[in-house]
C-alpha positions as CSV (number, residue, x, y, z in Angstrom):
1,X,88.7,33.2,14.4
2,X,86.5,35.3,12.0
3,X,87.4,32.5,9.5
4,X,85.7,30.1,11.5
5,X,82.7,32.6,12.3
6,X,81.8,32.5,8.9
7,X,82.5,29.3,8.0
8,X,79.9,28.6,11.0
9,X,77.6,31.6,9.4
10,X,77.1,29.4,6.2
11,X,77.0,26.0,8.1
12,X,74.5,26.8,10.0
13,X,72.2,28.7,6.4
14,X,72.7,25.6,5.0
15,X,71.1,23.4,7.7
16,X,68.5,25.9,7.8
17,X,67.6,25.8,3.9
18,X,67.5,22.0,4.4
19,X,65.4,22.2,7.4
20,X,63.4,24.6,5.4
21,X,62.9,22.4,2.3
22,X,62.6,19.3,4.4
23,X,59.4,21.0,6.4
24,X,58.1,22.4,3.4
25,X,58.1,18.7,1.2
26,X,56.4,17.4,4.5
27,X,53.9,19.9,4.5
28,X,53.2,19.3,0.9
29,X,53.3,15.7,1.7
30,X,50.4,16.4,4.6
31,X,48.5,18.4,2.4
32,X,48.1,16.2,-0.1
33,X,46.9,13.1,2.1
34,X,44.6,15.4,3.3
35,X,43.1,16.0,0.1
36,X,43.3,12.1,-0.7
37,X,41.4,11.8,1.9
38,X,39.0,14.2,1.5
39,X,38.3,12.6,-2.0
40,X,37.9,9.2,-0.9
41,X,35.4,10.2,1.7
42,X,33.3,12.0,-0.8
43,X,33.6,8.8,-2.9
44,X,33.0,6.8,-0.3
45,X,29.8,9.1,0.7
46,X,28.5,9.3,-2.9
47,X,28.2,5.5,-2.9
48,X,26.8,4.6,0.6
49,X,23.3,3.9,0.8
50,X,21.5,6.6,2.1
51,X,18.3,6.2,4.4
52,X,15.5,7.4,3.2
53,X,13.0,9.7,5.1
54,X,9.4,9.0,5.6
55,X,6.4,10.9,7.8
56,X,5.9,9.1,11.2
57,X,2.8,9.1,12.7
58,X,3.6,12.2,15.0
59,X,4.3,14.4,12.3
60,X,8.1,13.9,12.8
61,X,10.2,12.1,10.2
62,X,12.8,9.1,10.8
63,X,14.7,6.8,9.0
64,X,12.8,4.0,7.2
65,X,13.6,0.8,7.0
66,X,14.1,0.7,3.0
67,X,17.6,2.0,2.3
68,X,18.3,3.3,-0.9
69,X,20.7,1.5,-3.0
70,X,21.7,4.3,-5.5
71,X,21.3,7.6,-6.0
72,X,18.2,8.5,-7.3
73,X,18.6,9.3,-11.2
74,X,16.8,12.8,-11.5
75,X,16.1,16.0,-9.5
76,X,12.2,17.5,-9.9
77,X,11.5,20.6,-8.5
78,X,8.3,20.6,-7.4
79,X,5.4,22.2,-5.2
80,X,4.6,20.5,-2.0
81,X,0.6,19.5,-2.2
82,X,-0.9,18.0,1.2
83,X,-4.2,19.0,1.7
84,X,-6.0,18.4,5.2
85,X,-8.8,16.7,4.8
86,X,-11.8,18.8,4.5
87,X,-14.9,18.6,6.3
88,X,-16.6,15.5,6.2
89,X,-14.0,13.8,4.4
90,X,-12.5,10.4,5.9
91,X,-9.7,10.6,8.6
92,X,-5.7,9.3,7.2
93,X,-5.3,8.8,10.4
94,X,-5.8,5.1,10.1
95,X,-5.5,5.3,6.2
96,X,-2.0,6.4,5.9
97,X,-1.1,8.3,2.6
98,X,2.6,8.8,2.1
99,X,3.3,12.5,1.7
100,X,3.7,14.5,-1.3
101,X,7.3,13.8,-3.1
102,X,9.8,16.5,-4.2
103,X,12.1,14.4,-6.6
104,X,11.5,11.7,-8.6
105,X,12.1,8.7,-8.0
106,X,13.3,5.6,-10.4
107,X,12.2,1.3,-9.7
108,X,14.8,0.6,-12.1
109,X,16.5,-2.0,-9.6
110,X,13.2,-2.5,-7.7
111,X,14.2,-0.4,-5.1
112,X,12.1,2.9,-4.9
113,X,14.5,5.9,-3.9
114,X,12.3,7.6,-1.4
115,X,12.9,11.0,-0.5
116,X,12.1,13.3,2.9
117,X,8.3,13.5,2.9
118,X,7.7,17.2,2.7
119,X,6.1,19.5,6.1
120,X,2.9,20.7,5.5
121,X,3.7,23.4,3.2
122,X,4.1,27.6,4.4
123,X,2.9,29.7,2.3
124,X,4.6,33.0,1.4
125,X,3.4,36.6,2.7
126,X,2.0,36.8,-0.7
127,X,-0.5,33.6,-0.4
128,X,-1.4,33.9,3.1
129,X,-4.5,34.8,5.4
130,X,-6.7,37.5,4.1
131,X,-4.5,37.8,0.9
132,X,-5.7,34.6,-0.2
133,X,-7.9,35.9,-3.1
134,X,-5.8,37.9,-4.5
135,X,-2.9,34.9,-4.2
136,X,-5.2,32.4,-5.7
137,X,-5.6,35.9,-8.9
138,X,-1.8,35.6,-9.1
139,X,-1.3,31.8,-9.6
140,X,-4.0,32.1,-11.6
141,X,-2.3,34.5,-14.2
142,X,1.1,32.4,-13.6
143,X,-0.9,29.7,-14.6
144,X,-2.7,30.8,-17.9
145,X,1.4,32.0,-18.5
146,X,2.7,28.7,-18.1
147,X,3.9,26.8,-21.6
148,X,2.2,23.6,-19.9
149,X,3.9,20.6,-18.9
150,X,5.3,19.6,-15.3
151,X,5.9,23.6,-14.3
152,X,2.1,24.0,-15.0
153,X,0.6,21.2,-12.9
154,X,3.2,22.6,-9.9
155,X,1.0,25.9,-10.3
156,X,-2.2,24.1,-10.4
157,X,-1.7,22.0,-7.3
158,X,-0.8,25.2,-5.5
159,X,-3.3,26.7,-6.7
160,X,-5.7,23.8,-5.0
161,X,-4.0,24.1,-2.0
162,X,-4.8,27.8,-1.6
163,X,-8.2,27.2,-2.1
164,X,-8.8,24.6,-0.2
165,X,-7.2,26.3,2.9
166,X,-9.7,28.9,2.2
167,X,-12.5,26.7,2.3
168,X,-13.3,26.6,-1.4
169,X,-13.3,22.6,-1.3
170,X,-15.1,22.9,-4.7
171,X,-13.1,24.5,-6.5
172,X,-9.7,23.2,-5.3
173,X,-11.4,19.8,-6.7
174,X,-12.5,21.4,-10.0
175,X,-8.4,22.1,-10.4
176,X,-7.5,19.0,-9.5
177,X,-9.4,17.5,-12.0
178,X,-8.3,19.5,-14.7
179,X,-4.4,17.6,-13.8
180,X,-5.9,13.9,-13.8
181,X,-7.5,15.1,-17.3
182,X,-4.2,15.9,-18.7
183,X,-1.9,14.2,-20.8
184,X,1.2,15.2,-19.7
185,X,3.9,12.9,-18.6
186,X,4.4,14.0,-14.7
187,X,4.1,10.7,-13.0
188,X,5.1,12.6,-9.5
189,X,2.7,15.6,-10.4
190,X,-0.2,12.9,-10.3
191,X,1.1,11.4,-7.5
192,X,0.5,14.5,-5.5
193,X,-2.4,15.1,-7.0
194,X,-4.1,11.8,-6.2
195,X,-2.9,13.3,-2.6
196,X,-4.5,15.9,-2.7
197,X,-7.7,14.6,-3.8
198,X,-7.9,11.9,-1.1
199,X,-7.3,14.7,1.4
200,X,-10.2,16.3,-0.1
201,X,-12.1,13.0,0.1
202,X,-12.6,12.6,-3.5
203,X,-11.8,8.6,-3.3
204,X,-12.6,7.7,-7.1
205,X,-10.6,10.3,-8.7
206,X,-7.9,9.8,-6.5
207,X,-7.9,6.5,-7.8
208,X,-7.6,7.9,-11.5
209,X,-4.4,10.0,-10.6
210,X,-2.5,7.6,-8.8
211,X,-3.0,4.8,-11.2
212,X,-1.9,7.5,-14.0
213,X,1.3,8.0,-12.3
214,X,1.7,4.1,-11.9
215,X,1.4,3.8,-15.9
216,X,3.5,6.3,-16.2
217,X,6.2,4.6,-14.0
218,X,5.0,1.2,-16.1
219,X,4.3,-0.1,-12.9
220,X,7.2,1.0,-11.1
221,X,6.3,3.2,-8.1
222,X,5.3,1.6,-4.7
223,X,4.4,4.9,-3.0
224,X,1.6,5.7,-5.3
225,X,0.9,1.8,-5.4
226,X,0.4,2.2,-1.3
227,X,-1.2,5.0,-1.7
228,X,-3.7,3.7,-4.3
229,X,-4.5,0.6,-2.1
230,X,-5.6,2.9,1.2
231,X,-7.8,4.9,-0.9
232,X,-9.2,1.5,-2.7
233,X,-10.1,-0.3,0.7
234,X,-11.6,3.0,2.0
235,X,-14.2,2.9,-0.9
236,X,-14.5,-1.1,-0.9
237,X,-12.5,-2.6,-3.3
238,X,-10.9,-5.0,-1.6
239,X,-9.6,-7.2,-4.6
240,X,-7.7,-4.1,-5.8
241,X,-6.5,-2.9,-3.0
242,X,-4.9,-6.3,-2.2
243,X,-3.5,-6.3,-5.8
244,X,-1.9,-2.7,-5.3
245,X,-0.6,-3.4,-1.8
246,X,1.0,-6.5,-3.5
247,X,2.7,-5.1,-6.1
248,X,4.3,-2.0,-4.0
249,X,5.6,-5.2,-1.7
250,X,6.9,-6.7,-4.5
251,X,8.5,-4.0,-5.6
252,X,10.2,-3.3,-2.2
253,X,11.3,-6.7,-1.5
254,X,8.4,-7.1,1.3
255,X,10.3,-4.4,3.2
256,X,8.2,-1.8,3.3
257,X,6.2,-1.4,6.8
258,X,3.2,1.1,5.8
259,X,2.1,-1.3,2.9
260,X,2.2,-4.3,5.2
261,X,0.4,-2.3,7.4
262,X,-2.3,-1.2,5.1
263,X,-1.9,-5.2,3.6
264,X,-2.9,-5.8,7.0
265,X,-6.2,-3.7,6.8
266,X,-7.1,-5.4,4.2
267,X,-7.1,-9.0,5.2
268,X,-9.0,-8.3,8.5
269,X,-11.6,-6.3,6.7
270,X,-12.0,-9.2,4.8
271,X,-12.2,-11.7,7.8
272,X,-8.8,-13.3,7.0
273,X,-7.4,-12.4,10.8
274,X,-4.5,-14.6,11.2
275,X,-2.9,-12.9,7.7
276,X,-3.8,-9.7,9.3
277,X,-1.6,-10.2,11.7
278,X,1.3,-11.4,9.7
279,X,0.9,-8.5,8.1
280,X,1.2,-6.2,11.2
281,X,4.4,-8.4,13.2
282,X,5.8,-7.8,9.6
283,X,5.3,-3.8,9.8
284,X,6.7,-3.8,13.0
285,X,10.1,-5.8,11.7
286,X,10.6,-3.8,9.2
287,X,9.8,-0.8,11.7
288,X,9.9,-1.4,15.4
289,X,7.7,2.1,16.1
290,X,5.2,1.5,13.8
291,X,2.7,2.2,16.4
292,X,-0.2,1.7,13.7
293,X,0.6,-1.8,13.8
294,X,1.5,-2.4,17.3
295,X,-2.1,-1.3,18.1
296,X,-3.5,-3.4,15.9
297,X,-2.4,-6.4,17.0
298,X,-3.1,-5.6,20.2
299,X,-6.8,-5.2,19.4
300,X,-7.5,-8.9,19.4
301,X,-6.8,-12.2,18.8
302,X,-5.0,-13.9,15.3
303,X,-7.2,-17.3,15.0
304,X,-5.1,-20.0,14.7
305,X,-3.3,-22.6,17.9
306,X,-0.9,-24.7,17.0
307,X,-1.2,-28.1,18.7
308,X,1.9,-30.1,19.4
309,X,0.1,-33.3,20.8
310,X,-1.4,-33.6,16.9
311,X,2.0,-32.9,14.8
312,X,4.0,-35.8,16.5
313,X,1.4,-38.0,15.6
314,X,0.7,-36.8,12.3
315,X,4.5,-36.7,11.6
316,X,4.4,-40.0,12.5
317,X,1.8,-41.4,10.5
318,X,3.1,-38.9,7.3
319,X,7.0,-40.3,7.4
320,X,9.4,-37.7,7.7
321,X,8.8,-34.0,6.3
322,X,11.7,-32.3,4.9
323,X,12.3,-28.7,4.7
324,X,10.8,-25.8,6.9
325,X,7.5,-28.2,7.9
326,X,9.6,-30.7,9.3
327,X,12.0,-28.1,11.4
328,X,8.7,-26.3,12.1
329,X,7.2,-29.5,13.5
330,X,10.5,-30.4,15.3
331,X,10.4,-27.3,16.8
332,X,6.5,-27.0,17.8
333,X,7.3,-30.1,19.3
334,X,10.2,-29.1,21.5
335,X,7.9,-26.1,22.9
336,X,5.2,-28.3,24.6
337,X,2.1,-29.8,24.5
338,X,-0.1,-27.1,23.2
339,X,1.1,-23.4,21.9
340,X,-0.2,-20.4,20.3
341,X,1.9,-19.4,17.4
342,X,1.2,-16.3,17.4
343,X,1.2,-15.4,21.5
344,X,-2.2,-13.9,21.2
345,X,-5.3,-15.3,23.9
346,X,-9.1,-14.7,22.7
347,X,-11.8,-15.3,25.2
348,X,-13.8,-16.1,22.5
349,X,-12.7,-19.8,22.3
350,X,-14.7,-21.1,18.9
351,X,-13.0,-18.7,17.1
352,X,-10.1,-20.2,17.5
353,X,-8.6,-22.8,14.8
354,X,-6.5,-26.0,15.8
355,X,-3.5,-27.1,12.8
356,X,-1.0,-29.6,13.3
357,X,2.9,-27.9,13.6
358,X,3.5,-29.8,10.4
359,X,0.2,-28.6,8.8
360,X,1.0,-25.3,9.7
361,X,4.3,-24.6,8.0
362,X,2.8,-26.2,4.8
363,X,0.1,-23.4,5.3
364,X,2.9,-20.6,5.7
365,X,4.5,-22.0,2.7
366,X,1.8,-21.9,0.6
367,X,1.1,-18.1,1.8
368,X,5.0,-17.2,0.7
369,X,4.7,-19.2,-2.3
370,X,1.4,-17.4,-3.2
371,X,3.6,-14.0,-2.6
372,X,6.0,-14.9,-4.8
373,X,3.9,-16.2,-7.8
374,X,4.5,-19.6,-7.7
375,X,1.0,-20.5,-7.6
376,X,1.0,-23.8,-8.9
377,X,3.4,-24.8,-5.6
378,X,1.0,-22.5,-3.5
379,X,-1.6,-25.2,-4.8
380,X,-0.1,-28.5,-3.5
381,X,1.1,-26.7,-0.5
382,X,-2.7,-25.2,0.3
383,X,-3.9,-28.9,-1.3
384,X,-1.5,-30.8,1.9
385,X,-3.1,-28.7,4.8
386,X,-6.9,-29.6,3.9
387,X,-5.6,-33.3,3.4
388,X,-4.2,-33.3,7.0
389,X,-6.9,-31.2,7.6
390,X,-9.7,-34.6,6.7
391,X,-10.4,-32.5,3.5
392,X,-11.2,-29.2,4.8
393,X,-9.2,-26.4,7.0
394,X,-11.4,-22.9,6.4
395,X,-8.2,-20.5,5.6
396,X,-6.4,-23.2,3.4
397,X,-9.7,-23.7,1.5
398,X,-10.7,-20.2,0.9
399,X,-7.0,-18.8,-0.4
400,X,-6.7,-21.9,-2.3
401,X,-9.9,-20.4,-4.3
402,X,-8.0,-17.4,-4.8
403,X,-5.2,-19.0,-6.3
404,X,-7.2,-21.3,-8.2
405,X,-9.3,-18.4,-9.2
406,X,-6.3,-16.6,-10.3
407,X,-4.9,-19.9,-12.5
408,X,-8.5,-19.7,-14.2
409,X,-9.3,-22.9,-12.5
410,X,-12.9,-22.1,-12.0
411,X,-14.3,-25.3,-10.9
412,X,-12.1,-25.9,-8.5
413,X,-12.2,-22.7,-6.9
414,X,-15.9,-22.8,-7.1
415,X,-15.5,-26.1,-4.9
416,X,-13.8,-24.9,-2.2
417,X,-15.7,-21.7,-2.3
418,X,-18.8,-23.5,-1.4
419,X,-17.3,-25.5,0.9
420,X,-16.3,-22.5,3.1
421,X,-19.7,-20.7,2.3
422,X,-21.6,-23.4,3.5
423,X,-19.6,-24.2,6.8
424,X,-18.7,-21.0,7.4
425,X,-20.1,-18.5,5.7
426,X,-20.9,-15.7,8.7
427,X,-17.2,-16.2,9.8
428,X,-16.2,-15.4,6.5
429,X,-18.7,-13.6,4.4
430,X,-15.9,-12.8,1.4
431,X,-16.5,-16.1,0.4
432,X,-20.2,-15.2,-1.0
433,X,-18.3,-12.4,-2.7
434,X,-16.2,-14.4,-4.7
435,X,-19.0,-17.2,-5.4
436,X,-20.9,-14.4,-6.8
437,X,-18.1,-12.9,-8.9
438,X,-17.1,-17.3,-9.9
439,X,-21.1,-17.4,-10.8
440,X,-21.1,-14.0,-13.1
441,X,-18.0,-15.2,-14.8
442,X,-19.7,-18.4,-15.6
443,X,-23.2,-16.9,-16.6
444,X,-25.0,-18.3,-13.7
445,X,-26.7,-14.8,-12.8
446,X,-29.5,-16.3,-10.4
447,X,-26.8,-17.3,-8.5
448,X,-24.7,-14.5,-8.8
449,X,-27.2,-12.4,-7.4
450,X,-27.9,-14.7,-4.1
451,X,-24.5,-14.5,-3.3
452,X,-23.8,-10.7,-3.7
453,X,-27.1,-10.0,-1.7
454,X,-25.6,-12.7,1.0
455,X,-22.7,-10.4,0.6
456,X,-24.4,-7.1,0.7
457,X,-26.3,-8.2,3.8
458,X,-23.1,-10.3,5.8
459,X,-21.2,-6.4,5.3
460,X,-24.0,-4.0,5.3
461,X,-22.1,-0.4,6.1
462,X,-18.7,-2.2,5.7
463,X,-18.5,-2.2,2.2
464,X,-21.4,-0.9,-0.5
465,X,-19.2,-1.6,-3.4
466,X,-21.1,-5.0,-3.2
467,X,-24.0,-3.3,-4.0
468,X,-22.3,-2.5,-7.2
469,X,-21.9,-6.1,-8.5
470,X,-25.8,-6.6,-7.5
471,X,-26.9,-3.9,-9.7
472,X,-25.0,-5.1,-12.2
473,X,-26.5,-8.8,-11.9
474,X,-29.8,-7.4,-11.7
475,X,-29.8,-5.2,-15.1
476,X,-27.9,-8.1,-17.0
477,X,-31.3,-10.0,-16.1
478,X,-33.8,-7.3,-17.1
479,X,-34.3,-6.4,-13.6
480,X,-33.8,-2.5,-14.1
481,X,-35.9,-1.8,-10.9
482,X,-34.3,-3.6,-8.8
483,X,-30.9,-2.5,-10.7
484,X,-31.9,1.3,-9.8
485,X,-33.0,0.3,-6.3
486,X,-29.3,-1.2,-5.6
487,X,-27.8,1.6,-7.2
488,X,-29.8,4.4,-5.2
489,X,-28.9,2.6,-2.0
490,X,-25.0,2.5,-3.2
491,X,-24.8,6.0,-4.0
492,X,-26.9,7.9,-0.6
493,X,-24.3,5.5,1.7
494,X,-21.4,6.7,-0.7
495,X,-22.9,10.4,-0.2
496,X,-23.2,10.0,3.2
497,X,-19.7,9.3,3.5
498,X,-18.4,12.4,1.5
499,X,-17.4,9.8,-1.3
500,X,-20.1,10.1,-4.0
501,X,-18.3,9.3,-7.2
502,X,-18.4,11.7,-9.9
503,X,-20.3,8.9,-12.5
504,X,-22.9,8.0,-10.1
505,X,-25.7,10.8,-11.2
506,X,-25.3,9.8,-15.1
507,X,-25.7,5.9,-14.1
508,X,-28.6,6.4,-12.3
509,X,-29.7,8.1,-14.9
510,X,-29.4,5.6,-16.9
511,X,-30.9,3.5,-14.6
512,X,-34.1,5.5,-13.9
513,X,-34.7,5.6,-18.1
514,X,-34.6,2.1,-18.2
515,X,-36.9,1.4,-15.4
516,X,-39.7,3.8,-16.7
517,X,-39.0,2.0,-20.1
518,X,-39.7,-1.6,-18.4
519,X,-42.7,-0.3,-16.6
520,X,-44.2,1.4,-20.1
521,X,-43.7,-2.0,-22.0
522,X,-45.2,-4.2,-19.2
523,X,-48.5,-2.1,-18.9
């Protein structure tokens, strides 16, 4: 009996120790899936795109549209630096500028890596309220400290911050100017500093620090190309603006909703209202609460009614059309005898333009071919409409002078220029602009000059940067007084706006000397 008792003792040790080991290598076995695991879902979260954060309209942030394809390739530490505008200076409301950045950001693969646009920055106990003076003495000495470089323009742009939230517009502008000056290689510090200036309402060096940051990139940096286009339309210069809201598409693959939106600015200011509204339906695709957008195309009507009883018969009389025109015809005609493309009803019934469904998609073509620089094929494509067209559809003729313009094709741009001018000139004045700038090219200053007055008078307190390309007509004719007059008038609407440039007393300076001059040698 006790032989069997301890026979049964060690039996039952035995299973034990194997039950022991068994549980223990299954443990082990657990653990290390875990940790399997645990590595792969790291991996996995390293290399999934990651939405990028952007400043919505009420102050919030959300995801954008544009995801991020890699990590971005450097860290910068670096100071937040929006600045409310000041007094007097021009409201971002409807000119959105995209907030300060943190970390840098790389366009190597033509993706921008945007990162969460900072809150408007808190200041430390030792910066705030009535300890502002002696906070603005302390960055001060940090500053005259600082070896120079990235770390230093951080310092400064705090530095303009403080003072402009203690009213001392003047001098937060003085600092800020003293970063544009600089040579340092801080395309992000620029960035924020064009920021800041815009806030501050100084447009033309704005300007200067975002397209410093762009060369910096080599091109390569949609938010400061963005950026650079809001503050260019708010001072006028609608060509450049268009060229910067362009590129920062380009660069984004045409997904980038507060570019098309500003894009969208831009083409109604200059009367092109049916691209407007691409622009904005794009905005919204890209981001359905874009309420920016959604409000503009609410305010109005996009110009152009497609007509269904015309394309059948002009598909007819053409032969088949491959290719989107012909689906867009096919489905134009499916829809009815008369629709509105774009679902939009104007009371205002002349304002409203009449294409075939075939005529159409060449017109969208052309647009998307125009996008993508093949500007030759925009050509035939814009050269098709006005055919249909009996030799003239207003919007095909006037962006097929841009293109043509652009392909230094002067005399044919200057053709269809002239034939928009003269049929349709107060419907859209632009086109006296860019006769006048075709004319200057070519030497033709008489004729430069009645087109940018034409201009001048068509936008009046729309745009005074026409009044720049007057003056300049004038004084390349001799015609200093009326040079200075043009100027003086440029410069007191500029002033009145908060937005005198920086140059503008030395030109009219300039100006005023050679006037007195003329006067002395014709007496």
């Amino acid at each position: 009996m006790k032989t069997i008792t301890v026979k049964s003792f060690w039996l039952s040790f035995a299973l034990a120790l194997n039950i022991g080991i068994a549980g223990a290598s299954v443990q082990k076995a657990a653990t290390k899936k875990r940790q399997q695991s645990s590595t792969s879902s790291s991996a996995a979260n390293k290399s999934r795109p990651r939405r990028a954060l952007v400043t919505n309209r009420s102050g919030g942030s959300k995801p954008s549209a544009t995801e991020e394809s890699t990590p971005a390739k450097a860290a910068e530490q670096a100071t937040e630096t929006s600045v409310k505008p000041a007094a007097g200076s021009s409201n971002l409301t409807e000119e959105p500028i995209e907030e300060a950045e943190t970390t840098s950001t790389d366009n190597s693969d033509n993706t921008e890596k945007h990162v969460q646009a900072e809150p408007p920055t808190v200041l430390t106990e030792e910066f705030k309220g009535a300890a502002a003076p002696n906070g603005s003495l302390s960055l001060r000495k940090q500053i005259e400290a600082a070896q120079g470089g990235p770390e230093l323009i951080r310092l400064q742009l705090r530095l303009a911050e403080q003072l402009s939230a203690t009213g001392q517009k003047a001098e937060a502008i003085k600092e800020l100017h003293t970063i544009t000056k600089s040579d340092v290689f801080d395309p992000q510090g620029f960035y924020n500093a064009g920021n800041a200036l815009a806030r501050l309402g100084d447009s033309h060096e704005a300007i200067n620090a975002y397209r410093k940051a762009i060369d910096q990139r080599k091109g390569r940096y949609s938010r400061a190309l963005n950026n650079l286009g809001v503050v260019l339309l708010r001072v006028g210069q609608w060509d450049e603006a268009y060229e910067a809201l362009m590129s920062a598409l380009t660069l984004e693959s045409f997904h980038y909703a507060e570019a098309s939106y500003n894009l969208g600015r831009v083409y109604s200011a200059r009367g092109e209202r049916d691209l407007a509204f691409r622009e904005w339906r794009r905005a919204l695709r890209v981001d359905p609460e874009h309420l920016a957008a959604a409000r503009a195309l609410a305010g109005g009507e996009a110009g152009i009614v497609i007509r269904t009883d015309l394309s059948a018969k002009a598909a007819n009389a053409n032969g088949p059309v491959r290719g989107a025109a012909g689906h867009g015809a096919r489905v134009a005609a499916r829809a009815g005898s008369t629709e509105r493309i774009h679902a939009v009803r104007s009371s205002k019934a002349s304002r409203v333009l009449e294409l075939d469904a075939v005529s159409y998609d060449f017109l969208q073509r052309a647009r998307d071919l125009k996008e993508r620089g093949k500007l030759a094929e925009a050509v035939e494509n814009y050269k098709r409409v006005i055919s249909r067209s009996h030799g003239y559809f207003a919007p095909a003729n006037l962006e097929l002078s841009y293109v043509l313009t652009t392909l230094k094709r002067n005399d044919e741009a200057l053709a269809n220029l002239l034939k928009v001018v003269r049929r349709d000139g107060a419907r859209y004045p632009m086109g006296h602009y860019h006769l006048a700038r075709l004319y200057e090219s070519q030497g033709d200053l008489i004729l430069a000059e009645k087109s940018y007055t034409q201009a001048v008078l068509a936008y009046k307190s729309e745009n005074h940067s026409f009044l720049l390309g007057l003056c300049r007509v004038r004084e390349r004719q001799g015609n200093f007084k009326g040079a200075l007059t043009a100027m003086e008038e440029y410069v007191a609407a500029m002033e009145s706006q908060g937005m005198k440039p920086s140059w503008a007393d030395d030109r009219l300076s300039v100006l005023r000397q050679k006037s007195s001059g003329a006067q002395v040698q014709s007496k």
